[in-house]
N, C-alpha and C positions, 0 to 999 in steps of 0.2 A: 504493500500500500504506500504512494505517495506520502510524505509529510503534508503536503498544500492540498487543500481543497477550494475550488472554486465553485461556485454557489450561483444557478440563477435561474429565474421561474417566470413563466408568463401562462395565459389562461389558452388552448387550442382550440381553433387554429389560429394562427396572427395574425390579428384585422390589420396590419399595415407590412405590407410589403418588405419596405426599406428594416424593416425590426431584425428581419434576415440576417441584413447586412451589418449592422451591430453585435448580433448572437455570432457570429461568425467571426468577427474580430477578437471577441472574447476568448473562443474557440481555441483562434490561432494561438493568443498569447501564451494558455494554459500549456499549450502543446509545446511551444518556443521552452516554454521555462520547466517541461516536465511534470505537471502540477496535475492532479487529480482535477478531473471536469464533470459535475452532474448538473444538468438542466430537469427542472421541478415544472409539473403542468397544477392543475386543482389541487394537487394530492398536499401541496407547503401550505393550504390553508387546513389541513391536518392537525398542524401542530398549536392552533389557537381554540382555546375552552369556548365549547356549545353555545355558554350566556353570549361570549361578546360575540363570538358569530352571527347572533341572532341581533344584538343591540348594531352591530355593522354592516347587517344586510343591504343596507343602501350606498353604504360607502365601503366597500370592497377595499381601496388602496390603503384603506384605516387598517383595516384588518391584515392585510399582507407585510404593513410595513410592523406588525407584532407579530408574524408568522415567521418573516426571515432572522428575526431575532431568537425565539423560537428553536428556531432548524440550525441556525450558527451553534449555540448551546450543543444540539445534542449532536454533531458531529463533532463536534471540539471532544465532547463525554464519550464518543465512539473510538477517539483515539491519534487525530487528526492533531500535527502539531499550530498548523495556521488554518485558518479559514477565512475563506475571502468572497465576498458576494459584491455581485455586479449587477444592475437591472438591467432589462431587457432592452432599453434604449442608452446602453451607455457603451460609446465607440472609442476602441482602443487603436487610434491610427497611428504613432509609434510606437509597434511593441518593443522596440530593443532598449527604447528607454523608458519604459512603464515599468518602474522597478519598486519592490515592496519596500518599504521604510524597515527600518532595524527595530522600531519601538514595538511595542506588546499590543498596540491597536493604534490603531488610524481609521479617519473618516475622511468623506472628499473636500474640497475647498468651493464654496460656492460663492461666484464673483456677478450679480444680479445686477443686468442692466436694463432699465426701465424709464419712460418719461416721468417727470415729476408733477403729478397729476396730470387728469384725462385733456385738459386745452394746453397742455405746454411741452414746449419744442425743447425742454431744458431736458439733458439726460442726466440721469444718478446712478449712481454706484451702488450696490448693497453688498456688507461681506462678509459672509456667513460659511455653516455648512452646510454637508446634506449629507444623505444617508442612499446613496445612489450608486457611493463603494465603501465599502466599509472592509477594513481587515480585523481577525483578532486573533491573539495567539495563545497558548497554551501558559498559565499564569495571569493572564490579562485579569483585573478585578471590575474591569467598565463594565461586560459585555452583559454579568448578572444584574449590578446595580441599574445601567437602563433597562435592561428588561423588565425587572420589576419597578422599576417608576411604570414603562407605558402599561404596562398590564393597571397598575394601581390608579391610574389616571382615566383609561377606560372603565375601570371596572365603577368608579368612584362619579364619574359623570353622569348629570342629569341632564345635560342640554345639548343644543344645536355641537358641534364638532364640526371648526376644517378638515378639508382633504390633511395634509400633513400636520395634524394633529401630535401626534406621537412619532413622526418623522423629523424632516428638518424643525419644523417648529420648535418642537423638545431639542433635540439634537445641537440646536443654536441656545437656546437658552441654559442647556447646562455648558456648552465652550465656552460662552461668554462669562462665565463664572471662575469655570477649572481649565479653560484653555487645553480641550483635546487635541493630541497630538492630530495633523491636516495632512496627509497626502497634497502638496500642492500641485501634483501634475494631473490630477483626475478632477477634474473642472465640471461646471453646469455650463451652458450655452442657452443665455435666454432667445425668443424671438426673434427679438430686435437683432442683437450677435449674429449668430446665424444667418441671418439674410444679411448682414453684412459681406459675412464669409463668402455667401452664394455671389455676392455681387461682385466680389474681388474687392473690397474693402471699405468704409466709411466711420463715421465718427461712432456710432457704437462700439464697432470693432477697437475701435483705438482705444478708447476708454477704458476697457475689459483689459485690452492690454498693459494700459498703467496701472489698473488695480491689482492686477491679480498678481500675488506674492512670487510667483515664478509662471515659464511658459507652462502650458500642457501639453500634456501628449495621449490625453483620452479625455470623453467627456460625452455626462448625459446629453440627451437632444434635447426632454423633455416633450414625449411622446403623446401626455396627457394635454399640453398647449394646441399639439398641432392638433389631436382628437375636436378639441375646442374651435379650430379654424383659425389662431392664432399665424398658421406658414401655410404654406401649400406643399403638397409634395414634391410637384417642380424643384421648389424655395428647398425642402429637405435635404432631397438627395441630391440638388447642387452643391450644397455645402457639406455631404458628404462627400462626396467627389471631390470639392477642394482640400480637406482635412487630410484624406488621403494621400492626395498627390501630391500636396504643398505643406509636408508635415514639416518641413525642415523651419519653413517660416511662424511656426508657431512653437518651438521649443529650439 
């Protein structure tokens, strides 16, 4: 059995094409560095208790983002020195320099670029994490402690709930505190980003680039925006196509 496990789950069949070509860069890298690879369909909402499945029937990515926490635990407890989970929209376009950090866990770096409010032409920065990669290793003490916040947090809720509820949201609010160790090369790519990229470059793009604490060399698409109509696929998979081809200029 490998040391490394790589971790990653989506519902069948893929409502979007391009998700392929993400699961498949993930693929490669695991295979580059020798690493155990399982991809998870229904069966990683398995690992979340009945109650909240039923309190999360409507929001599914609530529930997943406590299932891959979940599923990390019990392969870590099956014998697995590292475990590393990647979502199904997250593109690893230099594998040779996607490399694991030395520390006992890391999460991804997320460099959020957005207009500042709906009438204004002003861009902002946000910079946080996200939980879109996460590694953790054998000794790690995080992986239990958030798990049982998000479970205690679900379980403890009476009301409305965001999407990343128990995701980046918690995720960010305990870095901000205890400053978890960041992977800065596995990045988030808002909208706006992205179609930059697609375009061959613009001020979003630049900005992301003075923010963010080092280049990437992999990164969410954020598959749930475009679901939304946020990109087009066009807009997508142009910017995969440059991520790939032009990986030199982003790391």
């Amino acid at each position: 059995m490998s040391k490394t496990l790589v971790l990653q789950s989506h519902r069948h069949p893929l409502p979007i094409s391009w998700l392929e070509t993400c699961i498949d860069s993930v693929k490669r890298w695991a295979g580059l560095n020798k690493f155990e690879y399982q991809f998870l369909g229904d069966e990683l909402l398995d690992y979340v208790p009945d109650v909240l499945l039923e309190k999360t029937k409507t929001q599914c990515v609530i529930a997943t983002d406590l299932a891959r926490l979940k599923a990390l635990q019990a392969y870590l407890a099956k014998g697995f020195k590292t475990v590393v989970w990647c979502d199904a929209d997250f593109l690893i376009f230099n594998a040779e320099k996607f490399i694991l950090p030395v520390e006992l866990y890391a999460v991804g770096r997320e460099v959020w670029i957005q207009y500042d409010g709906k009438n204004s032409q002003k861009l902002t920065a946000h910079v946080k994490v996200h939980n879109a990669f996460m590694m953790f290793r054998q000794g790690n003490v995080f992986l239990d402690f958030y798990t049982d916040t998000a479970e205690r947090l679900l379980t403890l809720n009476q009301g409305n709930m965001p999407p990343q509820f128990i995701g980046p949201k918690l995720l960010t609010a305990i870095h901000n505190i205890v400053q978890c160790p960041a992977l800065e090369t596995a990045g988030m790519l808002s909208p706006l980003v992205s179609k930059d990229i697609a375009n061959g470059g613009g001020s979003a793009l630049e900005l992301f680039q003075q923010k963010s604490p080092q280049p990437i060399v992999a990164a969410n698409l954020c598959s749930s925006l475009f679901e939304q109509g946020e990109m087009s696929e066009e807009e997508i998979e142009k910017c995969i196509e440059e991520l790939v081809t032009t990986a030199d200029c982003f790391c």
